[in-house]
LOZA-133031 format. One record per atom (N, C-alpha, C): x, y, z. Coordinates in steps of 0.02 Angstrom, whole numbers, padded with zeros to 5 digits, always signed. Each point is the difference from the previous one (the first is absolute). Layout:
<pts>
XYZ ...
</pts>
This chain:
<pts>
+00315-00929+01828 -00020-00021-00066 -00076-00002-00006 -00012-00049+00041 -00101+00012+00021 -00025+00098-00023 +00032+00034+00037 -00026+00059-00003 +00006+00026-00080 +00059-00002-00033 +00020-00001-00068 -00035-00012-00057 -00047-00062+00022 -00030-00053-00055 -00050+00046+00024 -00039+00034+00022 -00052+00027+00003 -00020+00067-00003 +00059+00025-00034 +00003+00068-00042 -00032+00011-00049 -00029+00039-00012 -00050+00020-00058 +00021-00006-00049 +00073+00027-00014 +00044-00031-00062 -00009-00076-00041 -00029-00049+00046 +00006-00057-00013 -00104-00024-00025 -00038+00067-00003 -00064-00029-00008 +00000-00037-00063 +00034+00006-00045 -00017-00014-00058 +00023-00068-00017 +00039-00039+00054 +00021-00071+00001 -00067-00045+00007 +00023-00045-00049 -00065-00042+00025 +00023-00093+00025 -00046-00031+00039 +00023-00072+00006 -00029-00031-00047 +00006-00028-00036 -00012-00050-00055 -00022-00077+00017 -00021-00039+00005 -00015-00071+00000 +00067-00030+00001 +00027+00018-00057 +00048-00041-00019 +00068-00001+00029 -00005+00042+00025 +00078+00032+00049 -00019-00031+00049 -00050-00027+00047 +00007-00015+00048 +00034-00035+00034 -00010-00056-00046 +00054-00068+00011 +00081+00041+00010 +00045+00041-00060 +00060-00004+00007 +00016+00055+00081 -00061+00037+00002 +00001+00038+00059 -00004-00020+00063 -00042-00055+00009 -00013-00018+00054 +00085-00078+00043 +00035-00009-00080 +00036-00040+00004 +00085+00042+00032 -00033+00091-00020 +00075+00037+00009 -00018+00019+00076 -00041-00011+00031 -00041+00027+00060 +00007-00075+00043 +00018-00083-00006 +00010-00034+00044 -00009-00064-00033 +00053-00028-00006 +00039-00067-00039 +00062-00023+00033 -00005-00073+00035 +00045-00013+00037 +00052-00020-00058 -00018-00011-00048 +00066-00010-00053 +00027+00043-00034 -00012+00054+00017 +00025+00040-00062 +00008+00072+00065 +00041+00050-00044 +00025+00077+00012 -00069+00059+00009 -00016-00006+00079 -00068+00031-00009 +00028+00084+00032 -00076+00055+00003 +00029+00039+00014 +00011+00013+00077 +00053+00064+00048 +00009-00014+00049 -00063+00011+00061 -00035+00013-00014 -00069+00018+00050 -00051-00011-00040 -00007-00083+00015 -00049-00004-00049 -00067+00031+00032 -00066-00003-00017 -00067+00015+00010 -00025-00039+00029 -00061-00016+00057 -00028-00055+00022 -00061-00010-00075 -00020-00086+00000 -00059+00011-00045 +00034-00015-00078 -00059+00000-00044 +00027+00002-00067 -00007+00071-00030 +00024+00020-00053 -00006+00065-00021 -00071+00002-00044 -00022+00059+00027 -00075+00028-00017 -00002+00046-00011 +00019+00036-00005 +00006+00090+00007 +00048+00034-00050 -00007+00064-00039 +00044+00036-00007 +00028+00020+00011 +00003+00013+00076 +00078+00013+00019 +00036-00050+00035 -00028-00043+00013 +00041-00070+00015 +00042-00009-00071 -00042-00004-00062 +00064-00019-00046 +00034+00045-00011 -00005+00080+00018 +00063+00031-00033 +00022+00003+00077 +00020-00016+00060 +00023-00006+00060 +00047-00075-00023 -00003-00041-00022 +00019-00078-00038 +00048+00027-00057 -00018+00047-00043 +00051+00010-00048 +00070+00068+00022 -00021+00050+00033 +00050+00007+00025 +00033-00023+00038 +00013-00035+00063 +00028-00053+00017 +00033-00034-00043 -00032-00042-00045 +00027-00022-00030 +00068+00016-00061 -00013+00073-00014 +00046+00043-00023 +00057+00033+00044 -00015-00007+00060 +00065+00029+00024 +00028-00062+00023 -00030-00062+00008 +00051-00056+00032 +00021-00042-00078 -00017+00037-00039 +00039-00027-00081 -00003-00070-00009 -00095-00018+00018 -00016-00067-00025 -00021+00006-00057 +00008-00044-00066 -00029-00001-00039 -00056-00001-00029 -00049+00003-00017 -00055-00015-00019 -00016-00041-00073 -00017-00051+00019 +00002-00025-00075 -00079+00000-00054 -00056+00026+00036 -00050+00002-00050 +00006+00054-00007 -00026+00040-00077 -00006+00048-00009 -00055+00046-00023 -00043-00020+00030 -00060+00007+00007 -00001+00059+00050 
</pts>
């Protein structure tokens, strides 16, 4: 997935401020449905968050901001 998120396909993704929080919460939250390999660290990077959202799409967590 690491290698995936860093396809050229994906330059045009951007991290936002505002995503961080629900990203960094799908990436490691002892209460809640995180994804299965999470990342060390908080998310910083563009391909850390689209590495966070697929994951998160194939283990069919929800996402609730939509941002």
């Amino acid at each position: 997935v690491t290698m995936i998120a860093s396809c050229k396909e994906f330059l045009d993704v951007q991290l936002r401020i505002n995503e961080k929080k629900t990203l960094n919460t799908l990436n490691k939250d002892p209460n809640r449905v995180t994804i299965r390999f999470p990342m060390e660290g908080r998310i910083k990077t563009r391909e850390m968050k689209v590495n966070c959202l697929i994951q998160a799409q194939l283990g069919c967590i929800p996402i609730q901001d939509f941002a």
